[in-house]
DRENDO-1510 file (C-alpha; in Angstrom, 1 decimal, always signed):
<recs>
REC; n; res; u; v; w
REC; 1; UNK; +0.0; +0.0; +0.0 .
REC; 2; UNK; +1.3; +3.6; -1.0 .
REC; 3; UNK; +1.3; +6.4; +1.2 .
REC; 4; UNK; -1.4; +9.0; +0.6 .
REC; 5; UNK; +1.6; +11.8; +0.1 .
REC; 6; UNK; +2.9; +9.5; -2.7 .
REC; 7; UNK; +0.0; +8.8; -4.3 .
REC; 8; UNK; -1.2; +12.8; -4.5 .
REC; 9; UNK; +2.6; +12.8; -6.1 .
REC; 10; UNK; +2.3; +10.0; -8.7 .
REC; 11; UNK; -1.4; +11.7; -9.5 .
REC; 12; UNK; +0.0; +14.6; -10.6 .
REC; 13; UNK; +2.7; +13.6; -12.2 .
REC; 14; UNK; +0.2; +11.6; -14.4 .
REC; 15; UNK; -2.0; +14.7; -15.0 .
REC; 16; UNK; +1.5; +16.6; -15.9 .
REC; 17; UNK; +1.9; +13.7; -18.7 .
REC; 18; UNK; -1.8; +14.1; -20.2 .
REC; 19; UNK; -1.8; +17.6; -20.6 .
REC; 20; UNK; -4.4; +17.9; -17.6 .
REC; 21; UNK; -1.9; +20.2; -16.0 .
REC; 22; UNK; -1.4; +22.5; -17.1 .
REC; 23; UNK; -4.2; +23.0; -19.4 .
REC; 24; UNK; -7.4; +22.3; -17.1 .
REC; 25; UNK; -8.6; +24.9; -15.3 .
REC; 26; UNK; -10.1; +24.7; -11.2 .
REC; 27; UNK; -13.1; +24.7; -12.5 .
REC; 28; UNK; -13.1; +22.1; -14.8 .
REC; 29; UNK; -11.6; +20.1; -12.1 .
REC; 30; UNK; -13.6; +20.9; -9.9 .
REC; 31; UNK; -17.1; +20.5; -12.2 .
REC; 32; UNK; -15.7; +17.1; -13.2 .
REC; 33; UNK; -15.4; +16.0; -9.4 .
REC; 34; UNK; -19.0; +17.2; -9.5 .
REC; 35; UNK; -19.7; +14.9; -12.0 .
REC; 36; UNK; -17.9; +12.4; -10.2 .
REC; 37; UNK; -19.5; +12.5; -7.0 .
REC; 38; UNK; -23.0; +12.4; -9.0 .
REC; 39; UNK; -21.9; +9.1; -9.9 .
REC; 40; UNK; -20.5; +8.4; -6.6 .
REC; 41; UNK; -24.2; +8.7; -4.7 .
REC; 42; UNK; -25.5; +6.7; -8.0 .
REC; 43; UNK; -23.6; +3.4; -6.8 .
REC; 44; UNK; -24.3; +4.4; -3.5 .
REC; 45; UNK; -28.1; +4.5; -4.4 .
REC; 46; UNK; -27.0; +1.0; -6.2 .
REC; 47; UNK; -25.3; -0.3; -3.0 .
REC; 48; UNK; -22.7; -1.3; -5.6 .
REC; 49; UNK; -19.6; -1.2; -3.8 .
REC; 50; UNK; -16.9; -1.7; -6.8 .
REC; 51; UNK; -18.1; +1.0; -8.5 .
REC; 52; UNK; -18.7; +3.0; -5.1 .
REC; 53; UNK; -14.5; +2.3; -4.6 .
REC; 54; UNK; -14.2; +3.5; -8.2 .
REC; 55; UNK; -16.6; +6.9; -7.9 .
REC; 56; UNK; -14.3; +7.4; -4.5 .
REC; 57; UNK; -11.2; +7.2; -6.4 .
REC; 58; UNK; -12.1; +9.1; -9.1 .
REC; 59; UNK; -13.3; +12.1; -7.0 .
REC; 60; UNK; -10.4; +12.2; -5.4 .
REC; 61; UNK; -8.1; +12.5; -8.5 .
REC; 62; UNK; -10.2; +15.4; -9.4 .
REC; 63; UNK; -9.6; +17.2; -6.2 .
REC; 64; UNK; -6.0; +16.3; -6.8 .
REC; 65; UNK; -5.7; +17.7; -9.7 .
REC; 66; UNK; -7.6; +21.0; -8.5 .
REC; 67; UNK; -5.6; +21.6; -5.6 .
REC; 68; UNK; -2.6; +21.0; -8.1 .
REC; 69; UNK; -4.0; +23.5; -10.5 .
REC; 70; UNK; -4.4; +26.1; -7.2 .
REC; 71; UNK; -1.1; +25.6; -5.8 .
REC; 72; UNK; -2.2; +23.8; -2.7 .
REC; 73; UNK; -1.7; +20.6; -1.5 .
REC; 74; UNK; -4.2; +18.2; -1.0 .
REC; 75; UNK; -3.0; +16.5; +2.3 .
REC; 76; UNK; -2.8; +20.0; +3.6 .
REC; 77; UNK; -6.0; +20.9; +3.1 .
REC; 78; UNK; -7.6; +17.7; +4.9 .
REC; 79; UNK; -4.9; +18.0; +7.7 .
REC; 80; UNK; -6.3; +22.0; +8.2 .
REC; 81; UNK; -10.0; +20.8; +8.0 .
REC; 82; UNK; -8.8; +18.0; +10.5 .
REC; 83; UNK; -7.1; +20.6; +12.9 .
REC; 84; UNK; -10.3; +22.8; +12.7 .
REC; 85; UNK; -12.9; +20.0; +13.8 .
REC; 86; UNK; -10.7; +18.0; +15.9 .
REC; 87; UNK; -11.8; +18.9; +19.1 .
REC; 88; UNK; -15.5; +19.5; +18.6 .
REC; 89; UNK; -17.7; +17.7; +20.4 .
REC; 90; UNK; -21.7; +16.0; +19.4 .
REC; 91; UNK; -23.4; +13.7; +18.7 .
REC; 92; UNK; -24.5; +12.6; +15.2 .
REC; 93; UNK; -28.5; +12.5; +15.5 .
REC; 94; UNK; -30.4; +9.3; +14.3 .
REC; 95; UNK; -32.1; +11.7; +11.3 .
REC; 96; UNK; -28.1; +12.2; +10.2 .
REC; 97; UNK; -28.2; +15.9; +11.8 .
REC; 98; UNK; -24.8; +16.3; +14.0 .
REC; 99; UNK; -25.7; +18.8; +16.5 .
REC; 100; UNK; -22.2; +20.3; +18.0 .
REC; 101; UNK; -22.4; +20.1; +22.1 .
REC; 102; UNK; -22.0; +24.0; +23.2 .
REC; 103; UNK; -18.7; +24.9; +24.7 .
</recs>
């Protein structure tokens, strides 16, 4: 198994090669993760979990490829999110509402 740092690497790289980078645009990127994720809740829907892996996969190489095209990192970004919801505290309601605990 690859590390998640060397696999955002390798992605890139292979978007470098096709032309994806840099000759895409954020929003492309970002449109076609979009896209992606539609298909994404479509397995979901379909309780099909190869193509649920696959739709997973495939989002992420479009927010690889955005962050690439925006200067950032993508590992940085979900270690910020991370830092910023760390420490809050809830309780994830049985309709799927997470209602945060007040401080």
């Amino acid at each position: 198994m690859s590390s998640f740092n060397y696999l955002e690497l390798e992605i890139v790289r292979w978007a470098e090669q096709r032309g994806i980078i840099p000759n895409s645009t954020p929003e492309a990127q970002l449109l076609k993760a979009v896209s992606e994720l539609g298909e994404l809740a479509d397995a979901t829907l379909k309780k099909d979990l190869e193509k649920i892996a696959d739709g997973v996969g495939d989002v992420m190489v479009c927010l690889i490829n955005y962050c690439a095209l925006q200067d950032l990192n993508l590992v940085d970004c979900l270690e910020s999110a991370y830092n910023e919801i760390k420490d809050r505290k809830g309780t994830m309601m049985p309709n799927g509402v997470f209602v945060k605990e007040d401080k």
